[in-house]
C-alpha positions as CSV (number, residue, x, y, z in Angstrom):
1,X,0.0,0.0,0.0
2,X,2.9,2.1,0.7
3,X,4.6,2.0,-3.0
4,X,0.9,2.7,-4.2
5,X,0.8,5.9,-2.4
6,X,4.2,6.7,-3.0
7,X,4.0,6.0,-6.6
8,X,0.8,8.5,-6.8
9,X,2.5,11.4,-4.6
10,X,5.4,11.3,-7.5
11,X,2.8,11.4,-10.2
12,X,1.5,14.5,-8.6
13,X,5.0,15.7,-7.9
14,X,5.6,15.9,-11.3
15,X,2.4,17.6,-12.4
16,X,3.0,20.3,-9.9
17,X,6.9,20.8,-11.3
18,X,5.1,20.9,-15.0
19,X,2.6,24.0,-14.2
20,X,4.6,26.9,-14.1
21,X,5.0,26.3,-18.0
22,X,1.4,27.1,-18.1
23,X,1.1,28.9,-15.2
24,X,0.9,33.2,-15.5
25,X,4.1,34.8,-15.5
26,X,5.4,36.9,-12.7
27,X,4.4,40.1,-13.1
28,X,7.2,43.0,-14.6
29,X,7.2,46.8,-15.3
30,X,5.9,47.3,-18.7
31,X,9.3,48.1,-21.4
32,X,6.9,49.4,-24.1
33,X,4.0,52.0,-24.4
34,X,1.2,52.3,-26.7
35,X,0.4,56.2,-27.2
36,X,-2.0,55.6,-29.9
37,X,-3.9,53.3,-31.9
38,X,-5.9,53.4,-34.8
39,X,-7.6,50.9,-36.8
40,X,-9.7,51.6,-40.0
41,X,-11.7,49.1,-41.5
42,X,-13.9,48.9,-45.2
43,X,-15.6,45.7,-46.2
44,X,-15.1,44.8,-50.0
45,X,-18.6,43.6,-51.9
46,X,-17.1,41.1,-54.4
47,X,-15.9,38.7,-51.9
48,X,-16.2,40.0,-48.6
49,X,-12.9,40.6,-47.4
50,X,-12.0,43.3,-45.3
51,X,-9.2,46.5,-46.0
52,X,-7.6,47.0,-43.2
53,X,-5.2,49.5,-41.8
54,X,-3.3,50.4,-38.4
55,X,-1.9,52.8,-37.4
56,X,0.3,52.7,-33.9
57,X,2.6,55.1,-32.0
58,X,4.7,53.0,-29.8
59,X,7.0,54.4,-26.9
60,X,10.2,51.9,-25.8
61,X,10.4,52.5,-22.1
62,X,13.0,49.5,-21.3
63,X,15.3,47.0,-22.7
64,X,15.9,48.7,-26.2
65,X,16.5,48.9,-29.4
66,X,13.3,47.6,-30.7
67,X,14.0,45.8,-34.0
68,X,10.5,44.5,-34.6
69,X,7.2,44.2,-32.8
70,X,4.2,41.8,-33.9
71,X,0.5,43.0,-33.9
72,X,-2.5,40.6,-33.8
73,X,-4.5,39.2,-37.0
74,X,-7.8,37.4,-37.4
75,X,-5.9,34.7,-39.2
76,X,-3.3,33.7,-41.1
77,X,-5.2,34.0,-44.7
78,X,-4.3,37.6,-45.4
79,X,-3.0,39.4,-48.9
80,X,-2.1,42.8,-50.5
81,X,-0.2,43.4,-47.2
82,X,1.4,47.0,-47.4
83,X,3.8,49.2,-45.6
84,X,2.8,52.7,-45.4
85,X,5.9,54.7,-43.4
86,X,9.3,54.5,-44.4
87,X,10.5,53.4,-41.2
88,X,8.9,49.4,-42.6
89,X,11.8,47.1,-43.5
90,X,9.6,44.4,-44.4
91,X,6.9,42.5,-43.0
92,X,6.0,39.2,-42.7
93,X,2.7,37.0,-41.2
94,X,1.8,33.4,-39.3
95,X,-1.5,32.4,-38.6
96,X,-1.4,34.7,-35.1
97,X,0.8,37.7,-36.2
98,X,2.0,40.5,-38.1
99,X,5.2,40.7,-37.8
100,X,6.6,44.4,-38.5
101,X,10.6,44.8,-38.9
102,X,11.7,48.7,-38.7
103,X,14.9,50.0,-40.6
104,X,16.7,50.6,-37.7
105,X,16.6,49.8,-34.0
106,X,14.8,52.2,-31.5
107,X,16.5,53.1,-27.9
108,X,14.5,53.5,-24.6
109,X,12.7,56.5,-24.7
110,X,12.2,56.9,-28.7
111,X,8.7,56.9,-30.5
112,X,8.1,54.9,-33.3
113,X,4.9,55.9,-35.4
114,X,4.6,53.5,-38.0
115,X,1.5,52.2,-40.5
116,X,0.9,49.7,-42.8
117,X,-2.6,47.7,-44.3
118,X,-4.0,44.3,-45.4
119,X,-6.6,42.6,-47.2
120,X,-8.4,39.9,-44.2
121,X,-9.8,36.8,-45.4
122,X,-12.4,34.9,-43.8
123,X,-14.1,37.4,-41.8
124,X,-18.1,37.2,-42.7
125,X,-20.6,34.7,-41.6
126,X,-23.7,33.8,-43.8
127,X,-27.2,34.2,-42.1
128,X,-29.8,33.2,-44.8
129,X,-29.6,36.4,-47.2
130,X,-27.6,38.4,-44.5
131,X,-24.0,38.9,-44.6
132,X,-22.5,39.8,-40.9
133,X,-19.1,40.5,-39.5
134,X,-17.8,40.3,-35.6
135,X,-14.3,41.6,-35.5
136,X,-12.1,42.4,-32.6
137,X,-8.7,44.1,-33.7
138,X,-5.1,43.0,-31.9
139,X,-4.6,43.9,-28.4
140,X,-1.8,44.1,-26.2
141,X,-1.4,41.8,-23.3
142,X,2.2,43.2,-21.9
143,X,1.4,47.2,-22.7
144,X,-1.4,49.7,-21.6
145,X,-2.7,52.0,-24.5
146,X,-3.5,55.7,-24.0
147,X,-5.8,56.2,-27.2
148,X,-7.5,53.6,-29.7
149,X,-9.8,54.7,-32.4
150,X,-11.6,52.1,-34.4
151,X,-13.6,52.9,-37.4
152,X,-15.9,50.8,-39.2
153,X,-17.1,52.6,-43.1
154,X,-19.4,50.6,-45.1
155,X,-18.7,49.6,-48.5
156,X,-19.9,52.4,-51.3
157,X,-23.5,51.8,-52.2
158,X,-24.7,49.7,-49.2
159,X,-25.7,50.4,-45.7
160,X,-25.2,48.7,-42.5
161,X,-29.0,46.8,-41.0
162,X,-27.3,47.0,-37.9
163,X,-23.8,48.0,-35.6
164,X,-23.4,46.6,-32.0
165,X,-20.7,48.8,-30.4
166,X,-20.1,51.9,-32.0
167,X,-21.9,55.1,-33.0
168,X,-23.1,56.2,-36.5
169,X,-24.0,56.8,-39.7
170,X,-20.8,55.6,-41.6
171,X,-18.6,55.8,-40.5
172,X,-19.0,54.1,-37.4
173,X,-16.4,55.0,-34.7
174,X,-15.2,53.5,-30.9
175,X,-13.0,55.3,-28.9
176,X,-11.4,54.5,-25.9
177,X,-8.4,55.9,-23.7
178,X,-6.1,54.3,-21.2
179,X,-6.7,50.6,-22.3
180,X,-5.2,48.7,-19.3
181,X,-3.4,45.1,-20.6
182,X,-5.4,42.8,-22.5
183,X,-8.4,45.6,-22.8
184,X,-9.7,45.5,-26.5
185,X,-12.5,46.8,-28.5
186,X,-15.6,44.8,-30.6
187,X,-18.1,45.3,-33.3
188,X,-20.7,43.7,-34.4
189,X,-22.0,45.2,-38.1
190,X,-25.0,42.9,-40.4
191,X,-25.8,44.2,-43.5
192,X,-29.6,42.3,-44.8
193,X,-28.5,44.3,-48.5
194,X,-25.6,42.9,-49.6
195,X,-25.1,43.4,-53.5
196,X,-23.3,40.3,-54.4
197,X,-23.5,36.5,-53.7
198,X,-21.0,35.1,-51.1
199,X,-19.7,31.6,-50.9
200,X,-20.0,30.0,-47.8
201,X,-16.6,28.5,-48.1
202,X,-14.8,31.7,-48.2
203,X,-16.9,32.3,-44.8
204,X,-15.0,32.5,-41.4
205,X,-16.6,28.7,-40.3
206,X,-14.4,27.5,-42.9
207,X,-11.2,28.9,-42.0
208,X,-8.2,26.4,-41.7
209,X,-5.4,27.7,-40.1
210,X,-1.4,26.8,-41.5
211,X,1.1,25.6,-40.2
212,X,3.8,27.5,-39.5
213,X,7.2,26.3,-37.7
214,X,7.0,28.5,-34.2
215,X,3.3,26.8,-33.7
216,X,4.8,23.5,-34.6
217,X,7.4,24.0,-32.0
218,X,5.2,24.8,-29.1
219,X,2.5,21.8,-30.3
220,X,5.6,19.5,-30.1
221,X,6.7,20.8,-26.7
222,X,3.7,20.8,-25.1
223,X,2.2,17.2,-26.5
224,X,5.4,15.8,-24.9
225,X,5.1,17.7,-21.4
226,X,1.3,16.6,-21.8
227,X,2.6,12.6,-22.6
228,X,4.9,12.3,-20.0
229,X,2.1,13.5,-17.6
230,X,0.2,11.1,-18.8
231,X,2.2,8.3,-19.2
232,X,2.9,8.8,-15.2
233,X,-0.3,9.0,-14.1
234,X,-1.4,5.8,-15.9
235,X,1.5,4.1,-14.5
236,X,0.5,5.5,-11.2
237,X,-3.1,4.0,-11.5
238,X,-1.9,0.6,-13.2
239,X,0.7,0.1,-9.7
240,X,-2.3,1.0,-7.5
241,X,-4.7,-1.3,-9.1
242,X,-5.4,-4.9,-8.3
243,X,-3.9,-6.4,-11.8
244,X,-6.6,-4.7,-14.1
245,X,-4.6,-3.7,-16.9
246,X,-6.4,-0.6,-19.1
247,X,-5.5,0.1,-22.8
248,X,-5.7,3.4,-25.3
249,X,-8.6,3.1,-27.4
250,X,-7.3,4.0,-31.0
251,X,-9.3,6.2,-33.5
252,X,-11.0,4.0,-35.8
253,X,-9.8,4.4,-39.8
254,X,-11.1,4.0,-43.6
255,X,-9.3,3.3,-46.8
256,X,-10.6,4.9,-49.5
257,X,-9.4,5.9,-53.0
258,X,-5.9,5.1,-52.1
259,X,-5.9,7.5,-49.2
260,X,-6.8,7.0,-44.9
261,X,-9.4,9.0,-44.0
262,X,-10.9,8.6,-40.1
263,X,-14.1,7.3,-39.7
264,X,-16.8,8.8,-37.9
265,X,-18.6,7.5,-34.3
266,X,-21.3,5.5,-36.9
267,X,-18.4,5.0,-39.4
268,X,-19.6,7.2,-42.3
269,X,-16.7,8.7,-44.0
270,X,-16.9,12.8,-44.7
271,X,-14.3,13.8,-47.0
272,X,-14.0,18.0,-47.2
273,X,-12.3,19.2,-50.0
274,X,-10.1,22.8,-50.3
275,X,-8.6,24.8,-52.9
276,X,-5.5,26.6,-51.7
277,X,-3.4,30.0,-53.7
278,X,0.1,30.1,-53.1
279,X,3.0,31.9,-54.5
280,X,5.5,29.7,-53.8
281,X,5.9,26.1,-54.1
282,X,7.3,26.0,-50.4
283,X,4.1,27.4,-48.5
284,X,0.4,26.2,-48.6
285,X,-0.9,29.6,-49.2
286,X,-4.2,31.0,-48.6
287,X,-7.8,28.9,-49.2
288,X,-9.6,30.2,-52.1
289,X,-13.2,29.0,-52.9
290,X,-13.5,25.6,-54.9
291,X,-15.2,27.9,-57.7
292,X,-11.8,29.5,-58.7
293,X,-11.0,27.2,-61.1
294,X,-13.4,25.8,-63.1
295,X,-12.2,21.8,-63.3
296,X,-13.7,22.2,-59.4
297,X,-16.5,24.7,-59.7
298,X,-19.0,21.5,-59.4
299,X,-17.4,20.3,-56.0
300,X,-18.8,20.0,-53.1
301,X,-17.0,21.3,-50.1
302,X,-18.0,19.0,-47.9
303,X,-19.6,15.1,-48.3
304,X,-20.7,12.2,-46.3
305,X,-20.9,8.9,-47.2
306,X,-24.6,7.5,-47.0
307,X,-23.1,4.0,-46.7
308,X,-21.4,3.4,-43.4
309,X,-18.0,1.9,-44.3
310,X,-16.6,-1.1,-41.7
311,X,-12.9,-1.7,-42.3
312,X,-10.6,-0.9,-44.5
313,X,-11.1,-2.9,-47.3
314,X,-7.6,-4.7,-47.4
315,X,-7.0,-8.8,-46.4
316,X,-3.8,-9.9,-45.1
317,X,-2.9,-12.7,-47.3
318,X,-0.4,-15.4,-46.5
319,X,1.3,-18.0,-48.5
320,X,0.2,-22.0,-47.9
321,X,3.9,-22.7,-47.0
322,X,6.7,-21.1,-46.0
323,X,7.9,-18.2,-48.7
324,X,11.7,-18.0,-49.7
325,X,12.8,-15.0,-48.2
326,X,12.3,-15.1,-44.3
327,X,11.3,-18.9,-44.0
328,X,7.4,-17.3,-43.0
329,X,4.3,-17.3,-44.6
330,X,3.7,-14.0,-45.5
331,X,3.5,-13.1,-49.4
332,X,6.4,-12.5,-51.3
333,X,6.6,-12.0,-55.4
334,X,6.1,-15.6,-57.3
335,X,9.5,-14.2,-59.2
336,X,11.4,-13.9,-55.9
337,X,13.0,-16.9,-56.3
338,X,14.4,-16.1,-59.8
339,X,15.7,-12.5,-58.8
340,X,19.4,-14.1,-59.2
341,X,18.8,-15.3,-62.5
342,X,16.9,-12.2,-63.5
343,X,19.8,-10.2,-62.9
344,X,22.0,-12.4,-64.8
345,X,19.9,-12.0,-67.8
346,X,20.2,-8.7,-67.7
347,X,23.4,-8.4,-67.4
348,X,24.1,-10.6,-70.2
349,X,21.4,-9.1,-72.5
350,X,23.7,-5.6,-72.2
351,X,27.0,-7.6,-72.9
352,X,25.9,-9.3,-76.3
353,X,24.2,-6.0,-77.2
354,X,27.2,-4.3,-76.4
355,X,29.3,-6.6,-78.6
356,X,26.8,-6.2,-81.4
357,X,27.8,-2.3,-80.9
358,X,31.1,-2.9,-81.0
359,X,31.7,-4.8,-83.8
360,X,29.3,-3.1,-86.8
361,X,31.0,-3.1,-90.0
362,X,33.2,-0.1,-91.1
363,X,34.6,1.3,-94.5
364,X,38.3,2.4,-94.9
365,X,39.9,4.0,-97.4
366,X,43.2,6.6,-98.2
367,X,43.1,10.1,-97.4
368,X,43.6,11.2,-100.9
369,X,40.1,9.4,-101.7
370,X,38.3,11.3,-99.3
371,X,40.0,14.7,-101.1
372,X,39.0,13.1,-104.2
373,X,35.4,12.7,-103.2
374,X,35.1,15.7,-101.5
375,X,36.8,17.7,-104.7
376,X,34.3,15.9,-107.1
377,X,31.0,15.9,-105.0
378,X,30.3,12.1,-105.7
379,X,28.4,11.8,-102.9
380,X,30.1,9.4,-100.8
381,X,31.4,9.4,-97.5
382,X,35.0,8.0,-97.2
383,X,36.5,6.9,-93.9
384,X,39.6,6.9,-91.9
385,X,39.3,4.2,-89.1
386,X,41.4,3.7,-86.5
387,X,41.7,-0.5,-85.2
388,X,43.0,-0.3,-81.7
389,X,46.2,1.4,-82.1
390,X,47.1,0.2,-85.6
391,X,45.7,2.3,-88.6
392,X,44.4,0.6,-91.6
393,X,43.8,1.9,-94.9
394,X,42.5,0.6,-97.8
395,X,44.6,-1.5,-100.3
396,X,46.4,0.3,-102.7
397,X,45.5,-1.9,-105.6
398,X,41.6,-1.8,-104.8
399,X,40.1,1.8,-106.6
400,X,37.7,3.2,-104.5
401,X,33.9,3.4,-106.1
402,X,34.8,7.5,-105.7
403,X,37.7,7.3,-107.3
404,X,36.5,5.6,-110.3
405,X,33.5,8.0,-110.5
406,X,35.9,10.6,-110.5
407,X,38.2,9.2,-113.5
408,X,34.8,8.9,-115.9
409,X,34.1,12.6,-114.7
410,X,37.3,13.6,-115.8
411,X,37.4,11.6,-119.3
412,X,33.9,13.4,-120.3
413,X,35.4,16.2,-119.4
414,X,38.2,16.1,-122.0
């Protein structure tokens, strides 16, 4: 009873030593100030993307230069993105973050007032003929903002049903000052008029975020702290337990077309298809409805298998006797036992080829009789060949066909 207990305390030993990695960090003096903030945003009609552009004035207070600073996004399907001040380097985008790299770094105590815009993807949500938006721009957990201005202006030709949050007409604007951390600011905007027809894939249900290597980094690290806590606390249980003996329950899977696709509680296989844009033949790039190209255009984004499919629809098959390779009876080829012979085959086929290759027929004849041929334009082609490192020319008694052409030229000529 003793090693049970003991056994469990160490389990939750361990657990306890794992927190602070998720725990809340210990609080610090803020090293950067936000002195204003300003966010504009215009839906576009045609597909229901969003314009947006910031605008930030950002103190250093501690720990300088500042290099680069990274401002929340929606999500990581984003294009057209611009920088509008000088000051921009470059900038750069995961599925969290804008990344924003200056041209120089700022000390403590320096300003940096800096702008730049984007074209958000996957922002509206479908309700019946309705097209609505609910967007909350980036906030700052680790700084305090002294002024943010957030203005919403409807697209040209179309007025908003509805805004939750800020005052109107277009454009509709919240303002708020001294923002402590992690303070942010929301709208809610349905318009019931919208002018064109919106796909529901390109709607923000249907938003699949990349992968992108920081994100795979912390997944990795934390599915290994989260196994090893695991791990310990089953072992912890099995100990204290009187010889049961659990087991992981694995997800169940289908074979279909070639590819593994997991099966549903009732088995029913859904297969979701996606069209993806990229640039570059290194990145996924951003989804883009199935309609884009027209070899898709009659795709369904999503289907479900009316049939529920049990197993996998492949059969272990074993030999009647013991196979030739490993003595057991699972299948090998029924040429396995002939791969010797195969080779040697081969490798004969390409010697008496070779042979064949090297031993065609040549002509050989004097130098002179190639001048002559070439001087007389009979036509022929007379060779000098070289027989391993003796040279052999033709006889000297034997006339060459070109040379005899070249006597009858000359007699007519006379």
């Amino acid at each position: 009873m003793k090693r049970k207990i003991t056994a469990l305390c160490a389990c939750l030993a361990l657990a306890l030593c794992l927190l602070p990695l998720f725990a809340q960090r210990a609080e610090a003096a803020d090293l950067d100030y936000i002195a204003s903030y300003d966010i504009s945003v215009t839906p576009n009609t045609d597909d229901g993307s969003l314009d947006i552009r910031v605008q930030i004035e950002w103190q250093v207070l501690d720990e300088g230069p500042v290099e680069w600073v990274k401002i929340g996004l929606p999500n990581g399907s984003i294009r057209n993105e611009t920088a509008l001040t000088a000051n921009i380097d470059r900038l750069s985008y995961d599925n969290s973050y804008m990344y924003v790299y200056f041209v120089r770094g700022y000390d403590d105590g320096e300003t940096i007032l800096f702008a730049y815009s984007w074209t958000q993807e996957y922002m509206y949500n479908l309700d019946g003929g309705a097209v609505t938006y609910d967007y909350t721009p980036g906030w700052f957990d680790e700084a305090r903002v002294g002024q943010m201005t957030f203005t919403w202006t409807d697209p040209d030709g179309i007025t908003a049903s509805s805004v939750s949050g800020a005052s109107g007409p277009t454009p509709y604007i919240l303002e708020r000052e001294n923002l402590s951390h992690g303070e942010r600011l929301n709208i809610s905007v349905r318009y019931d008029n919208w002018p064109t027809a919106l796909d529901e894939s390109g709607s923000a249900d249907y938003y699949e975020p990349q992968d992108d290597g920081d994100s795979r980094i912390v997944a990795m690290i934390s599915l290994v702290i989260v196994m090893v806590m695991v791990f310990c606390i089953v072992y912890a249980i099995t100990r204290a337990s009187d010889g049961y003996r659990g087991g992981f329950c694995a997800p169940r899977y289908v074979f279909v077309n070639n590819l593994w696709f997991p099966a549903g509680p009732d088995g029913r296989l859904t297969v979701r298809n996606r069209l993806y844009l990229s640039s570059s033949a290194n990145t996924l790039g951003h989804r883009v409805p199935l309609q884009s190209l027209a070899q898709y255009e009659n795709l369904q984004p999503e289907y479900t298998y009316v049939t529920p499919i049990d197993g996998v629809g492949l059969v272990h098959i074993k030999m009647p006797f013991a196979n030739t390779v490993d003595g057991s009876t699972d299948g090998v080829s029924v040429y396995d036992p002939a791969l010797g012979l195969i080779h040697n085959i081969n490798a004969n086929e390409y010697q008496l080829d070779r042979g064949f290759e090297l031993g065609r027929m040549r002509i050989c004849c004097r130098q002179r009789a190639q001048t002559a041929c070439t001087a007389n334009g009979c036509g022929m082609t007379c060779l000098l060949a070289w027989t391993g490192v003796k040279r052999t020319l033709a006889s000297q008694r034997s006339r060459p066909p070109c040379a005899m052409k070249a006597t009858r030229h000359a007699a007519r000529g006379t």
